[in-house]
C-alpha positions as CSV (number, residue, x, y, z in Angstrom):
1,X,25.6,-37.9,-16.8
2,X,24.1,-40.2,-14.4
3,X,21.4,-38.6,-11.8
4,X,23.6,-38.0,-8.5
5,X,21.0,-39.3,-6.0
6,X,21.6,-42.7,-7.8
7,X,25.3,-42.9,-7.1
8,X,24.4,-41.7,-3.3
9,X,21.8,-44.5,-3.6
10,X,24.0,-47.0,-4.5
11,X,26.7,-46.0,-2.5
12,X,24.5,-46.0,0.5
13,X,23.4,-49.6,-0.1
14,X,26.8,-50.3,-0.1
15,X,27.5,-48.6,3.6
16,X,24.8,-50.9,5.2
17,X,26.6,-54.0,4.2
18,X,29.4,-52.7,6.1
19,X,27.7,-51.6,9.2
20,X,29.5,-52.8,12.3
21,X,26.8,-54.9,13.2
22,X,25.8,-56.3,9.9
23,X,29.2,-57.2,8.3
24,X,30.5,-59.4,10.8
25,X,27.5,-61.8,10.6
26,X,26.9,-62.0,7.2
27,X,29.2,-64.9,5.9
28,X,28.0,-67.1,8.9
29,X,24.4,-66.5,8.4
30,X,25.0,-67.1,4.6
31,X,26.1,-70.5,5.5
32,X,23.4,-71.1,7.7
33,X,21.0,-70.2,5.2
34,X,22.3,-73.0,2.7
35,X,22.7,-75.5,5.6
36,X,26.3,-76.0,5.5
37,X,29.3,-74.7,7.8
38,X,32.0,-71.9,7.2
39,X,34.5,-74.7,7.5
40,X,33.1,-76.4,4.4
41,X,35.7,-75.4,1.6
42,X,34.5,-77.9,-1.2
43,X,33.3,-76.4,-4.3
44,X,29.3,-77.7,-3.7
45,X,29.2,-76.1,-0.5
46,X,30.5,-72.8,-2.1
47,X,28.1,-73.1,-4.6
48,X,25.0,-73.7,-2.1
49,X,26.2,-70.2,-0.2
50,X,26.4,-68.6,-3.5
51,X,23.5,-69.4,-4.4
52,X,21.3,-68.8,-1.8
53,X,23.1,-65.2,-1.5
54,X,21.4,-65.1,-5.1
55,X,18.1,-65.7,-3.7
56,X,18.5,-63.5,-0.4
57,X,19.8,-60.7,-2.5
58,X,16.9,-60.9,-4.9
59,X,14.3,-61.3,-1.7
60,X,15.0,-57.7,-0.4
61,X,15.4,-56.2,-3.9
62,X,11.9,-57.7,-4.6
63,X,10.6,-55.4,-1.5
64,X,12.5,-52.5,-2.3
65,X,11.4,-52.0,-5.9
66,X,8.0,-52.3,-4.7
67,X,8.1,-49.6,-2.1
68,X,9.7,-47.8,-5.6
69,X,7.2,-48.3,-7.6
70,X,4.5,-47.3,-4.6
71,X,6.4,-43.7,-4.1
72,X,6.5,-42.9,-7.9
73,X,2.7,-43.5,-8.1
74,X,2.1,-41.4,-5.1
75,X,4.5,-38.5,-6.0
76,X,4.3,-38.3,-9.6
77,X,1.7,-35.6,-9.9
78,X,3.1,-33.8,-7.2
79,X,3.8,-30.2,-8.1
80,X,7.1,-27.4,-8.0
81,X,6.6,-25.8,-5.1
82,X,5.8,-29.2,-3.2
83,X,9.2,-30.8,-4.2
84,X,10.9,-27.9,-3.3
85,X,9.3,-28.3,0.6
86,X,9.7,-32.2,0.2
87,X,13.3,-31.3,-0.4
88,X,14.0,-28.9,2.8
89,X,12.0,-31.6,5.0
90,X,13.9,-34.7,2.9
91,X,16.9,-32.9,4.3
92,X,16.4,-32.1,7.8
93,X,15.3,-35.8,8.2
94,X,18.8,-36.6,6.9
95,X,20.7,-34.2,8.9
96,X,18.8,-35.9,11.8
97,X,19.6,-39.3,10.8
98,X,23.5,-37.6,10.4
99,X,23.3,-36.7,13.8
100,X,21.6,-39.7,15.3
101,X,24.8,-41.7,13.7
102,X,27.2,-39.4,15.4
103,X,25.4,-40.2,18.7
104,X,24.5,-36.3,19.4
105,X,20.7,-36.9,19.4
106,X,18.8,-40.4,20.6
107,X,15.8,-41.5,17.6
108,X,13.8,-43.7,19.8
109,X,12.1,-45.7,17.1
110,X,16.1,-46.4,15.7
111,X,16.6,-47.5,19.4
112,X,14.7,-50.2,19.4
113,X,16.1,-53.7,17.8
114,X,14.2,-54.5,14.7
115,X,15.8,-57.6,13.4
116,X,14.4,-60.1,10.6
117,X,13.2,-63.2,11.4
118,X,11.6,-66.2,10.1
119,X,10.7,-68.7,12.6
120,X,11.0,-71.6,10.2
121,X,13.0,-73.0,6.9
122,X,11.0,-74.3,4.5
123,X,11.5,-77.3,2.4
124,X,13.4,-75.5,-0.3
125,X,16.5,-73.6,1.2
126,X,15.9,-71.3,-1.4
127,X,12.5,-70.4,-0.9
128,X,13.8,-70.1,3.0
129,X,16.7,-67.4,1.6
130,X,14.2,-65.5,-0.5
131,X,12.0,-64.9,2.5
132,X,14.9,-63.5,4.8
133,X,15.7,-61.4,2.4
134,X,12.4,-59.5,2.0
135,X,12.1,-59.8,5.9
136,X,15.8,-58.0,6.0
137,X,14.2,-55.5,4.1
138,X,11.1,-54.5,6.2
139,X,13.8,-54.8,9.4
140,X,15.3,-51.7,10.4
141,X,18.8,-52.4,12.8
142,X,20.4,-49.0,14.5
143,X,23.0,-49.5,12.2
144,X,21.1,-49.8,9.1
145,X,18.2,-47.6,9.7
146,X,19.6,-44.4,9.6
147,X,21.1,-45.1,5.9
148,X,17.7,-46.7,4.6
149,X,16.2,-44.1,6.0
150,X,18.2,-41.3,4.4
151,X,17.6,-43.3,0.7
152,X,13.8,-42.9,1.7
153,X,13.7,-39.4,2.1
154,X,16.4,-38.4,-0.9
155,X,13.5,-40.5,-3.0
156,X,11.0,-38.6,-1.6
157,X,12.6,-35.1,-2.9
158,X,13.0,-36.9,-6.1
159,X,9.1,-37.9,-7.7
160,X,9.6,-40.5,-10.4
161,X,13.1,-41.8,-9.3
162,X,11.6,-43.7,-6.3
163,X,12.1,-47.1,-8.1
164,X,15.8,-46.1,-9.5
165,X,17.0,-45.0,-6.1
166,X,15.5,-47.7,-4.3
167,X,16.7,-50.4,-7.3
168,X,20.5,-48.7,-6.9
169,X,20.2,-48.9,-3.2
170,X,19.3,-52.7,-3.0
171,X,22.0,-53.4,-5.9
172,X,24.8,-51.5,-4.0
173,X,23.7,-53.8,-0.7
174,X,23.0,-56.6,-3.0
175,X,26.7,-56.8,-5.0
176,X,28.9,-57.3,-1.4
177,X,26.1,-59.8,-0.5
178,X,26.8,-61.8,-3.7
179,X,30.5,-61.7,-3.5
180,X,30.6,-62.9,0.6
181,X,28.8,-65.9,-1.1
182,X,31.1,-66.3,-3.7
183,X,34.3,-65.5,-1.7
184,X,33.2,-66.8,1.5
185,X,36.3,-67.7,3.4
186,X,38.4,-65.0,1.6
187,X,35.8,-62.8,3.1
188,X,35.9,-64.1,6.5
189,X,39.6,-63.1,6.5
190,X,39.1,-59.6,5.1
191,X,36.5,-58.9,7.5
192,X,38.3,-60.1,10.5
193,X,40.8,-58.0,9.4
194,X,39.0,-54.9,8.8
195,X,37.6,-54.9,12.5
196,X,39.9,-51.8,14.5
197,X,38.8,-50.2,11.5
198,X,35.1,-50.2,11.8
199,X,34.8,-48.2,14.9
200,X,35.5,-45.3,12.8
201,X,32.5,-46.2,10.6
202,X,29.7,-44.5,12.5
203,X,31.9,-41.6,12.8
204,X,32.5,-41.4,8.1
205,X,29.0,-42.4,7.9
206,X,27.6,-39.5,10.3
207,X,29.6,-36.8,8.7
208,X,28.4,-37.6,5.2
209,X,24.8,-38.0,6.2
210,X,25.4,-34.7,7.8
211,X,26.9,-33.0,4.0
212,X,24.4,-34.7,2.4
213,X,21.4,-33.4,4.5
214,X,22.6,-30.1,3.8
215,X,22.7,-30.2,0.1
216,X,19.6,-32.1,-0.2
217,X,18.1,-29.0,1.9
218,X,19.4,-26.4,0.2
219,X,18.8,-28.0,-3.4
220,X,22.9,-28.2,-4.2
221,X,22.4,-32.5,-4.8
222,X,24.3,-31.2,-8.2
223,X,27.6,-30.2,-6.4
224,X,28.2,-34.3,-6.1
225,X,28.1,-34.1,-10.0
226,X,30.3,-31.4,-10.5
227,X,32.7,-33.6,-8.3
228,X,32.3,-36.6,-9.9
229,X,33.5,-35.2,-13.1
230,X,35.4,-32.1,-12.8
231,X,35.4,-29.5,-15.0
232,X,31.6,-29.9,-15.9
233,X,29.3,-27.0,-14.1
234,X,26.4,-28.3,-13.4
235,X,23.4,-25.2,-12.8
């Protein structure tokens, strides 16, 4: 039975990819990465967006099992009673985050734009992908912070699954990543067409941050078990 904060962790990376103001940019800046157009159907060009997805992908999962590793050493002595607090403070953070989504409360630091940037490509494209990716990490957007935030604190409540949560996070952001490169113009189409729908996406993603704050709080993280496979109680 797999740890629940895992599949929330995954699932969470997988949210951010579809963040209205991520999803529509990614297969343009893939291309742009790889120096070559959206236009360019030919099998080399789809392999240069592939693989510099590969390399942007592994650039932000580089960062994010680091900050992993860093929580587990810092919370792995930590004690009962401590986790339990970590827990009710892990989930008022989310439940802030929840309601910072569903535009009922202003964050200022999620206000502000915090885009990655590199101000220059280097001589290998792939080196150049690498480094925007562990710059997209370290960059909170409004869209994305919220979500990365809420992964932060669940691994907080959690000492010595830091680096598992974090890992699933970055492979549920990193698996969409890898298939706009591999997929590109098929995914151009898809997300074109998936536009009236994502105005409803702050709305999902509020609400669940919202049920999820609430069970982190109260200690029920167990009742997403006991729904992922019915029939088994979870204590």
């Amino acid at each position: 039975m797999p740890e629940p904060t895992i599949i929330i962790s995954f699932l969470a990376g997988i949210f951010s990819f579809l963040s209205p103001c991520v999803l529509p940019l990614i297969p343009g800046f893939l291309a742009y990465l790889s120096g070559t157009s959206l236009a360019d159907e030919g099998s080399k060009a789809r392999v240069k967006i592939f693989l510099n997805a590969v390399a942007f992908v592994f650039g932000f999962s580089v960062i994010f099992a680091v900050l992993g590793i860093l929580l587990n050493t810092v919370l792995e002595a930590v004690s009962y009673s401590v986790q339990t607090w970590l827990s009710r403070i892990g989930g008022m953070v989310i439940i802030l985050f929840g309601l910072y989504v569903l535009k009922l409360i202003k964050i200022p630091f999620l206000e502000h734009e915090h885009k990655f940037a590199v101000r220059q490509k280097f001589s290998y494209p792939y080196i150049t992908s690498f480094v925007f990716g562990a710059a997209f990490a370290v960059g909170w957007t409004p869209c994305v912070g919220a979500i990365l935030g809420s992964v932060f604190a669940i691994a907080i409540t959690k000492p010595g699954l830091g680096f598992v949560l974090l890992l699933s996070y970055a492979i549920g952001l990193g698996v969409p990543f890898l298939l706009v490169g591999l997929f590109t113009t098929q995914a151009m189409k898809l997300i074109r067409k998936s536009q009236p729908f994502l105005k409803y996406f702050n709305w999902v993603v509020g609400m669940l941050l919202l049920i999820l704050g609430v069970l982190v709080f109260t200690g029920k993280l167990n009742i997403v078990a006991n729904l992922l496979i019915p029939g088994k109680i979870m204590p």
